[in-house]
SESEKOL-526525 format. One record per residue (C-alpha): residue in one letter; residue number from 1; x, y, z. Coordinates in pm, 1 decimal. Example, Ala and Ser with C-alpha at 12.3 -4.5 7.8 and 13.67 -1.06 7.14 Angstrom:
NODE residu num        x        y        z
NODE      a   1   1230.0   -450.0    780.0
NODE      s   2   1367.0   -106.0    714.0
// end
This chain:
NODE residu num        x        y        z
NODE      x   1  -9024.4    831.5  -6521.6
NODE      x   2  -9222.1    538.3  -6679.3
NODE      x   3  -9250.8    216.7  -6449.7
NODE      x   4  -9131.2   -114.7  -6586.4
NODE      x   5  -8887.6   -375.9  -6566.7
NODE      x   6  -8631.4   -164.6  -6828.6
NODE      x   7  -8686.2    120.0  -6587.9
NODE      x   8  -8659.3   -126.3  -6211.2
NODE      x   9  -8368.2   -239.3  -6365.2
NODE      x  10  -8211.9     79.1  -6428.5
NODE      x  11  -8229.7    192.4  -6115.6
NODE      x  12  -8140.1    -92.3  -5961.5
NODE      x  13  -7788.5    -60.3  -6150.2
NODE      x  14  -7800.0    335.3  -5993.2
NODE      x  15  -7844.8    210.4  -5670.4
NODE      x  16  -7590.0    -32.0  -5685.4
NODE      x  17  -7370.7    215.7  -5820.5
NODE      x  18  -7384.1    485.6  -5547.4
NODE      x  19  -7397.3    185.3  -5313.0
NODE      x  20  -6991.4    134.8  -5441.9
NODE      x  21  -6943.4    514.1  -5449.0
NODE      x  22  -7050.6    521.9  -5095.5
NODE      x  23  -6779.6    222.2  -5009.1
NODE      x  24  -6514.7    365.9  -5230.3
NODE      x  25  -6499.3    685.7  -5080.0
NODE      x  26  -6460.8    815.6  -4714.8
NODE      x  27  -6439.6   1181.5  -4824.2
NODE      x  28  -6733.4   1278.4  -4755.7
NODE      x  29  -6755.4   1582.3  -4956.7
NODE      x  30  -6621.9   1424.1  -5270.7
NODE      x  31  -6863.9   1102.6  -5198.6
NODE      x  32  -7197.6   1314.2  -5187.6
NODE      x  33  -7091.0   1522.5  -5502.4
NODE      x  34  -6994.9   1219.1  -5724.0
NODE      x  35  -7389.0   1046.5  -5572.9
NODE      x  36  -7549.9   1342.6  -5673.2
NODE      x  37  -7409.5   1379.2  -6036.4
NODE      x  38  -7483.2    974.7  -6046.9
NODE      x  39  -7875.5   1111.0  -5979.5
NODE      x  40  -7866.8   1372.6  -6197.7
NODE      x  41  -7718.1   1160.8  -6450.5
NODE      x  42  -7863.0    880.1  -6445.3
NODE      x  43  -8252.9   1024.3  -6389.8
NODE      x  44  -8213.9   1375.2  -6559.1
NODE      x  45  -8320.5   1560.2  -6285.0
NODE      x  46  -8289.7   1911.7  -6316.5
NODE      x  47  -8162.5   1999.3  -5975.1
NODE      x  48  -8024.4   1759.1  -5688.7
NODE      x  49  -7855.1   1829.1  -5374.1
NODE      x  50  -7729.7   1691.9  -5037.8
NODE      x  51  -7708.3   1884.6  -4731.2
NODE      x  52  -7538.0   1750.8  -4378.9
NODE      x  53  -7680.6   1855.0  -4055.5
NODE      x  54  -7468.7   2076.2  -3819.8
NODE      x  55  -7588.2   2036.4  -3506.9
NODE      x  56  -7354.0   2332.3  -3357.1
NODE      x  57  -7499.5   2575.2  -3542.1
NODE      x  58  -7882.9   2453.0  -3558.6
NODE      x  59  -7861.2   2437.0  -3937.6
NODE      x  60  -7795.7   2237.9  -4263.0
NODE      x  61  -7532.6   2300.0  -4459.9
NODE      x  62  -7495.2   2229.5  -4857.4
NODE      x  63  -7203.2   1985.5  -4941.7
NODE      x  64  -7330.7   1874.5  -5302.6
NODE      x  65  -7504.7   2018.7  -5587.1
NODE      x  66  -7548.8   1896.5  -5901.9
NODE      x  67  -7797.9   2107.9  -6171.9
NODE      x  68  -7881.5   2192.9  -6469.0
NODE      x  69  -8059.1   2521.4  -6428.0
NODE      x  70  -7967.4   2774.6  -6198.3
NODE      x  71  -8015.9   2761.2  -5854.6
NODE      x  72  -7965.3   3011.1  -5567.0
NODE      x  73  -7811.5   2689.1  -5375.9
NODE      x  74  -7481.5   2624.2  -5363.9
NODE      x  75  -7213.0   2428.9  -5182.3
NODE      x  76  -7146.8   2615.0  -4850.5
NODE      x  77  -7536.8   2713.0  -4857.3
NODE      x  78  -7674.2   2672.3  -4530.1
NODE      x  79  -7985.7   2754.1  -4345.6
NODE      x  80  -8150.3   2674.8  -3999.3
NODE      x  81  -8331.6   2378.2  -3898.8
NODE      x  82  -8689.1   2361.6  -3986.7
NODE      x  83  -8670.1   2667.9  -4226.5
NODE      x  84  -8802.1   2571.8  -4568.3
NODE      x  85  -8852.6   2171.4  -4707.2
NODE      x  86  -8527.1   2093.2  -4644.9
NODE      x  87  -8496.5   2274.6  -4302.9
NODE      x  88  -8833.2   2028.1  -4240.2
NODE      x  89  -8718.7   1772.5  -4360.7
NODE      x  90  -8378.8   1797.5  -4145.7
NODE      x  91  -8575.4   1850.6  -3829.0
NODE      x  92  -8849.4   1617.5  -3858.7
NODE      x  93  -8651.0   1291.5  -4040.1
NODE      x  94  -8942.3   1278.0  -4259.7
NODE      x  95  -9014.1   1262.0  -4625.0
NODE      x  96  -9173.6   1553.2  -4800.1
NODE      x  97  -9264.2   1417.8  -5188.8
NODE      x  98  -9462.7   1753.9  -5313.1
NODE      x  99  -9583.5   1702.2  -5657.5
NODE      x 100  -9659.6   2041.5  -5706.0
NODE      x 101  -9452.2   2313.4  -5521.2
NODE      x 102  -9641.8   2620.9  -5663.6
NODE      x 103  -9755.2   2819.9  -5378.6
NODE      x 104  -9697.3   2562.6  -5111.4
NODE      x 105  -9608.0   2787.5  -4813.2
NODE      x 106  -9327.1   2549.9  -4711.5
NODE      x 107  -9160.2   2569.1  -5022.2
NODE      x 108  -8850.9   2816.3  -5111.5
NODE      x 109  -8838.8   2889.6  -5483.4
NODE      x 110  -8476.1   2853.1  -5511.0
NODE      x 111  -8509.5   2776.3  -5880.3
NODE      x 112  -8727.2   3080.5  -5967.5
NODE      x 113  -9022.8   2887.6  -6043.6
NODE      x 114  -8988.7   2551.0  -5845.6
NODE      x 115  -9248.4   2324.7  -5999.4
NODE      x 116  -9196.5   1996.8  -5755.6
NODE      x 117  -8934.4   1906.2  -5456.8
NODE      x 118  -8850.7   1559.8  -5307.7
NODE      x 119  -8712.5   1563.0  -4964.8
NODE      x 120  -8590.6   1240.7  -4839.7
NODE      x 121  -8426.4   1243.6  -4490.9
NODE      x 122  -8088.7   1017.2  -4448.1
NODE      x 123  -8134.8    837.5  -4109.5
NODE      x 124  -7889.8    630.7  -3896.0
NODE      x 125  -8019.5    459.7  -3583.6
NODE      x 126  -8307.0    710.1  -3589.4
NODE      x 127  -8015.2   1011.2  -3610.0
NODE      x 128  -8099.4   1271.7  -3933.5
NODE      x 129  -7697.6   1277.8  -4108.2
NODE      x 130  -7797.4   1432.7  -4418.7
NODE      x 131  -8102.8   1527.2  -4656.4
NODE      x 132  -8120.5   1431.3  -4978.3
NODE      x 133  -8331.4   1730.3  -5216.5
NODE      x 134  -8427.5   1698.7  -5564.7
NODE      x 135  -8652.8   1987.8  -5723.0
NODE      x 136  -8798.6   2050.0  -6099.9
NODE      x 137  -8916.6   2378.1  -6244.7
NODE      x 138  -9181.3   2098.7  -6376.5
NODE      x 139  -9513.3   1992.2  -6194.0
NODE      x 140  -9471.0   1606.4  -6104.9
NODE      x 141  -9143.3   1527.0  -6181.1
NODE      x 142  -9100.1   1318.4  -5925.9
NODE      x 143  -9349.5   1071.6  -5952.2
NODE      x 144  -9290.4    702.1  -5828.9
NODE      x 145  -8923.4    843.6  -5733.4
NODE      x 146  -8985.7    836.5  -5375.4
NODE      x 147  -8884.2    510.5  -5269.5
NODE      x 148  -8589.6    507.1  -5523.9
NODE      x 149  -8461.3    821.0  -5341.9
NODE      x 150  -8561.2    679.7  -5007.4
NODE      x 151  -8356.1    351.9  -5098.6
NODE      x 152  -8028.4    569.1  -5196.9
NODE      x 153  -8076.7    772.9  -4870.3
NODE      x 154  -8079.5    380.8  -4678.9
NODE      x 155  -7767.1    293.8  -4873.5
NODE      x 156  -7504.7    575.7  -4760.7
NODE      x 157  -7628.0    636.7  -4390.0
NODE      x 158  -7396.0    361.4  -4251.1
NODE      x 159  -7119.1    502.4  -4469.1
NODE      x 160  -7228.8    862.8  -4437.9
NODE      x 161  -7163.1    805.0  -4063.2
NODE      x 162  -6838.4    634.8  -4089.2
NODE      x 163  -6761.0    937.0  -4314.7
NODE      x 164  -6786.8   1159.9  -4026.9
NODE      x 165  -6655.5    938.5  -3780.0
NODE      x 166  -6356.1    937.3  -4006.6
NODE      x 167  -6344.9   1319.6  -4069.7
NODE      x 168  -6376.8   1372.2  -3695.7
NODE      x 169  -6092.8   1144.8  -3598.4
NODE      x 170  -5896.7   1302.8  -3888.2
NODE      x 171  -5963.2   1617.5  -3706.4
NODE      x 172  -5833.1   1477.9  -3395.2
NODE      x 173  -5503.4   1364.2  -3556.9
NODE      x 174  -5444.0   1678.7  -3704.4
NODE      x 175  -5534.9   1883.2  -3347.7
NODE      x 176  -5268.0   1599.1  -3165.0
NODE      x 177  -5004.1   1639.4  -3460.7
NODE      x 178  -5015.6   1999.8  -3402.4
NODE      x 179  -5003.6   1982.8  -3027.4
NODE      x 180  -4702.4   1732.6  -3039.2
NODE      x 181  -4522.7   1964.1  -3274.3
NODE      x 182  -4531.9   2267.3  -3040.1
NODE      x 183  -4499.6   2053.6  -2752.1
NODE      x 184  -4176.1   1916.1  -2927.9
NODE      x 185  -4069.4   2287.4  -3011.8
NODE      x 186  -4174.5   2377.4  -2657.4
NODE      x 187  -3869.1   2115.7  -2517.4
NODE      x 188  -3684.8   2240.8  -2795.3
NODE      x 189  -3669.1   2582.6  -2701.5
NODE      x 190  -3477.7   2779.9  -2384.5
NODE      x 191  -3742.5   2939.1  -2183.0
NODE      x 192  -3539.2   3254.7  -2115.7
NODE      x 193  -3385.8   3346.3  -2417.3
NODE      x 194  -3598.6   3131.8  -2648.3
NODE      x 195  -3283.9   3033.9  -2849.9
NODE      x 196  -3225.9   2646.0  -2885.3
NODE      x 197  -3171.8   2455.6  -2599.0
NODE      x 198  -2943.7   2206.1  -2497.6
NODE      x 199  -3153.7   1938.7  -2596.0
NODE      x 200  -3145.4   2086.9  -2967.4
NODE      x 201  -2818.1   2164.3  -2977.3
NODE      x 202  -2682.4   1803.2  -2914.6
NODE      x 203  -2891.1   1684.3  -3168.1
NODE      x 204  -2809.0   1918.9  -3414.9
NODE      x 205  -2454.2   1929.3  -3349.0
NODE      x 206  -2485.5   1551.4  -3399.5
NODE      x 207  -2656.0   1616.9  -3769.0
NODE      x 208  -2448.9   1876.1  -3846.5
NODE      x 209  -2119.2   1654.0  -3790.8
NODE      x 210  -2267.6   1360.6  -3978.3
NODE      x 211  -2327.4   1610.8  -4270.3
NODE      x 212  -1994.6   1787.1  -4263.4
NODE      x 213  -1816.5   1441.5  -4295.1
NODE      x 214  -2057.0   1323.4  -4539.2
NODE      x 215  -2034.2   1611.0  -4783.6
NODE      x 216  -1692.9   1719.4  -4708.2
NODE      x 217  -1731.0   2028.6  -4629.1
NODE      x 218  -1601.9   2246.9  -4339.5
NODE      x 219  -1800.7   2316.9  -3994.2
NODE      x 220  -1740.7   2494.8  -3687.9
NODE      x 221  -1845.4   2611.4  -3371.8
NODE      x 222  -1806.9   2854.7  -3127.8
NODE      x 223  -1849.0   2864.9  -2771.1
NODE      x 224  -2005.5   3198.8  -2610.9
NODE      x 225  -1933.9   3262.1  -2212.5
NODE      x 226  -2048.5   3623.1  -2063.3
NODE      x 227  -1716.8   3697.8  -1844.4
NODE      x 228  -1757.6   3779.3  -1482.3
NODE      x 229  -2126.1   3684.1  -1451.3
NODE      x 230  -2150.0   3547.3  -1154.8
NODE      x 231  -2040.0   3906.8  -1028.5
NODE      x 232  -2296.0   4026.5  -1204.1
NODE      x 233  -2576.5   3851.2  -1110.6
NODE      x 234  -2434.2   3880.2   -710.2
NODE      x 235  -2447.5   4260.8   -701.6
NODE      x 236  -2768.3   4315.4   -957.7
NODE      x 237  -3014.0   4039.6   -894.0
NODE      x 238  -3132.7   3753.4  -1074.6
NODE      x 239  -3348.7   3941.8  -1266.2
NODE      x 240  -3118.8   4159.0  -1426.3
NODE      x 241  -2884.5   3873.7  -1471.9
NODE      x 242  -3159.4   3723.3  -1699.0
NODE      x 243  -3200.5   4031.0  -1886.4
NODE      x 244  -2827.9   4031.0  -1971.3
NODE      x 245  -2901.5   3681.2  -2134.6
NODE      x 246  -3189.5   3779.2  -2301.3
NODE      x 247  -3019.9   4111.8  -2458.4
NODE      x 248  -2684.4   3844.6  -2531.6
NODE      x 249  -2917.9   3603.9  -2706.9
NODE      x 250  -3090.2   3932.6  -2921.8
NODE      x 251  -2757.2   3988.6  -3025.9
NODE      x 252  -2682.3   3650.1  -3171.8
NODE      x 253  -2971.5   3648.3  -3352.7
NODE      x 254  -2888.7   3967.7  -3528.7
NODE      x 255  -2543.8   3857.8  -3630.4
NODE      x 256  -2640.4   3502.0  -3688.2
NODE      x 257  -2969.3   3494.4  -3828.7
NODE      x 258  -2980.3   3186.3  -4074.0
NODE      x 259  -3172.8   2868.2  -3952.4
NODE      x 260  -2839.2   2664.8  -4014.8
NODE      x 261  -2660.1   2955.6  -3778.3
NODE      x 262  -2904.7   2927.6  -3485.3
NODE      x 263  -2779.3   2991.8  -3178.5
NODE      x 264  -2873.8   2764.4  -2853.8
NODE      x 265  -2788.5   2850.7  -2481.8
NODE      x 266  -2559.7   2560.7  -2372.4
NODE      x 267  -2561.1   2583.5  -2014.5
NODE      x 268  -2633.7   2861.4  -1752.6
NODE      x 269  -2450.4   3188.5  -1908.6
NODE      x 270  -2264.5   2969.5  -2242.3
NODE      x 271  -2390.5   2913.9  -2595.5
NODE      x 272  -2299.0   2746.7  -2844.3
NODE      x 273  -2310.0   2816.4  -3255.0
NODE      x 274  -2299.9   2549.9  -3506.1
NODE      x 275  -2127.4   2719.8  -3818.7
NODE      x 276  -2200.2   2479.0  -4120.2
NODE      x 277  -1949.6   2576.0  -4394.6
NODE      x 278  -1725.2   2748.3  -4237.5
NODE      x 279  -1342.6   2706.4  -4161.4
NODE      x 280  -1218.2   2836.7  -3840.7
NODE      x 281  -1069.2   3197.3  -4020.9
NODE      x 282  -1462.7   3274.5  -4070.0
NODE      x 283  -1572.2   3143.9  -3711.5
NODE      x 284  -1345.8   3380.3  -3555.9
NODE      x 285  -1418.9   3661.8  -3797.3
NODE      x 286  -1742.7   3618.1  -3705.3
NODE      x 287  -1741.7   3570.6  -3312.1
NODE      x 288  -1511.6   3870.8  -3312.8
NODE      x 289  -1846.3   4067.2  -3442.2
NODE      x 290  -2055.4   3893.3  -3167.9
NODE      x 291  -1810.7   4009.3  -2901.9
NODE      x 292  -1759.0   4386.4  -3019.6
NODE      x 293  -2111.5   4411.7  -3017.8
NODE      x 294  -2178.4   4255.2  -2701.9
NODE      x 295  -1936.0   4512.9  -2561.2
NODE      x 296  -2065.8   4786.2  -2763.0
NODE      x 297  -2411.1   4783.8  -2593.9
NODE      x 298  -2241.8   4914.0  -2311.6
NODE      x 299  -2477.3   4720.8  -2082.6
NODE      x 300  -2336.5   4808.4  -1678.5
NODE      x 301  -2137.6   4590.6  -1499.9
NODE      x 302  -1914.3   4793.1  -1276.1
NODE      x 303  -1785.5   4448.9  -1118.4
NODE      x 304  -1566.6   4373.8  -1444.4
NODE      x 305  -1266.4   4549.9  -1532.9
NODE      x 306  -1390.4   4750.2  -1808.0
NODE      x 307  -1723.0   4846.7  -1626.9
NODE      x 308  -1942.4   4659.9  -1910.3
NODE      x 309  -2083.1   4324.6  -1935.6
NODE      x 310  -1871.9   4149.6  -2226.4
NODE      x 311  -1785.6   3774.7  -2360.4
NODE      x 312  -1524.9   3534.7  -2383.6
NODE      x 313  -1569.0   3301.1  -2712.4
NODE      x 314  -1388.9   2949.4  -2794.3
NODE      x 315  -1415.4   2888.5  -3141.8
NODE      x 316  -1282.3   2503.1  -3300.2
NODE      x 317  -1326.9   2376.5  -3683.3
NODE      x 318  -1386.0   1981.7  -3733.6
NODE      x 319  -1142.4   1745.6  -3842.8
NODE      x 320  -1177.6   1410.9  -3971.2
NODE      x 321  -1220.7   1193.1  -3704.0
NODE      x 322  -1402.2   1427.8  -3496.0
NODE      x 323  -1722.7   1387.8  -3264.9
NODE      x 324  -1917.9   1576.0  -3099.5
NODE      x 325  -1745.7   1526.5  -2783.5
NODE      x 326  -1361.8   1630.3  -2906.9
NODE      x 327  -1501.8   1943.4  -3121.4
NODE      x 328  -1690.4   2039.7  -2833.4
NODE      x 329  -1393.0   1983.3  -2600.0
NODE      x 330  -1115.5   2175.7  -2815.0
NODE      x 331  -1392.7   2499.6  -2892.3
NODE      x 332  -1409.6   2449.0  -2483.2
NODE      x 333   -979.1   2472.0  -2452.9
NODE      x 334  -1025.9   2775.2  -2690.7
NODE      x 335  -1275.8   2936.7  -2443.8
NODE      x 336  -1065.2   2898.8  -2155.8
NODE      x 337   -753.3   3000.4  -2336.8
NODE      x 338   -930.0   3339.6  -2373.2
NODE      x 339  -1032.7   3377.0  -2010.4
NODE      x 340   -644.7   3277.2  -1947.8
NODE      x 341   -556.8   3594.4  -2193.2
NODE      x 342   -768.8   3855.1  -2014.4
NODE      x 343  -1161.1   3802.4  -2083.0
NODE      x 344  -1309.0   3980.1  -2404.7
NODE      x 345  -1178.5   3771.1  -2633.4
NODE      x 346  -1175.2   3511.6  -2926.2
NODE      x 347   -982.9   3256.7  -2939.5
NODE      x 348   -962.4   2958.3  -3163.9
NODE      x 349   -763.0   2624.4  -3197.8
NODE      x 350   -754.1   2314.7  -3343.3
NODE      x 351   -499.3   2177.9  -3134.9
// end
């Protein structure tokens, strides 16, 4: 390119230009690909990248190309520190301006037939972000270009740096969003049997009220008690007193296996299912599976009367008016009503 004032003053508009790119945008992919298409643009260079420094790995890595010939470079490239113009230029934080590229021994002919490179390092507080590479199949292209590329490479180190500051503390969000959600599942969640806890079933009990009333529609809940556990866990141990729970818990989740029908352990050996949509006819169809198949595991427990460990269920439908508190407390009368009748049984009420 020709010097003169036409010319100063066209690149003064560039650099002003990728000066506003560089404010506009914290992406920092997205900001060094729309600052090298503004060089290539703007200048006509054939080929012009940007490649950010990974200290990790001891190595640049590609995160903008712009060209019009073909190049084996492109975004994602990435190659140590030191290796190559670029890898020098990376290491060193200097400027490499070779006006003709034919045989130099530094040089890797990326372009088949690289005629001239310019290398420009992109420094902050003496720190090497990012290098800034233009090459040409042609001898010289380059000329009087160094301090216009050198100027560009002054412009975005402030914001190339806030760029990764930014990116970094995005990172960190993300990591702390992600440990809060399985933190929050973690409190969520009974340790045991890994069903719902009581935590999560108050509050969706709660949502699942507000909703019923809301839309009209029917809800109910049952309330699960294994009968004679305490007998159970007296003669066999603690141990296989939890086992009972988890195998009870297995067997809710294969009868009730909809996120909406999630079962949660209420409270030593009770749970508790939410039922949205249903009336109390289909709650007690359906905790009459839960207890056959609770009994028809078969699992031991010579210290009941029918020498197998089995479940009582309370089931109650919502009625206008109701809370938490008085569905929970008539499903609870339905529970004990079935102890009163003999154990291993449903029974339901909306008395």
């Amino acid at each position: 390119m020709q010097a003169g004032p036409a010319n100063t003053a066209r690149q003064l508009a560039t650099i002003n230009r990728i000066a506003r790119i560089a404010i506009d945008d914290l992406e920092l992919r997205p900001m060094l690909q729309r600052i090298v298409d503004t060089l290539k643009q703007e200048f006509g260079w054939e080929f012009v990248a940007c490649a950010t420094i990974d200290r990790a790995e001891n190595c640049f890595v590609c995160d903008a190309v712009a060209g019009a010939i073909d190049s084996e470079v492109a975004v994602g490239y990435r190659r140590a520190l030191g290796s190559g113009i670029v890898g020098r230029c990376a290491a060193t934080g200097q400027t490499f301006d070779i006006d003709d590229a034919r045989g130099h021994p530094d040089v890797i002919d990326t372009l088949s037939g690289t005629g001239s490179e310019l290398c420009v390092p992109v420094l902050h507080r003496g720190e090497v972000l990012a290098v800034l590479n233009a090459e040409s199949r042609t001898v010289g292209a380059f000329r009087g270009q160094r301090a216009l590329l050198e100027t560009v490479a002054d412009q975005i180190a402030g914001v190339l740096r806030a760029a990764r500051l930014h990116a970094a503390l995005q990172r960190a969000h993300d990591e702390l969003q992600a440990a809060y959600q399985q933190l929050d599942g973690i409190a969520r969640r009974d340790g045991l049997t890994g069903l719902g806890n009581r935590r999560w079933f108050d509050a969706r009990l709660r949502e699942c009220i507000l909703a019923a009333h809301r839309d009209e529609k029917p809800l109910a809940l049952l309330i699960v008690d294994v009968d004679h556990f305490k007998a159970y866990n007296d003669n066999y141990g603690h141990p296989a007193g939890d086992a009972s729970l988890r195998e009870l818990a297995t067997v809710m989740a294969e009868i009730f296996d909809t996120q909406e029908q999630r079962a949660a352990r209420y409270g030593g050996e009770e749970f508790a299912l939410i039922l949205p949509g249903q009336t109390l006819e289909q709650a007690i169809a359906q905790a009459e599976r839960l207890r056959h198949a609770v009994q028809q595991r078969a699992r031991v427990h010579l210290h009941a009367p029918g020498g197998v460990v089995t479940v009582s269920i309370g089931c109650a439908q919502l009625q206008a008016g109701d809370d938490a508190d008085t569905l929970l407390a008539r499903a609870d009368r339905a529970l004990y009503a079935a102890k009163r009748a003999g154990r291993n049984r449903v029974a339901g009420g909306n008395d």
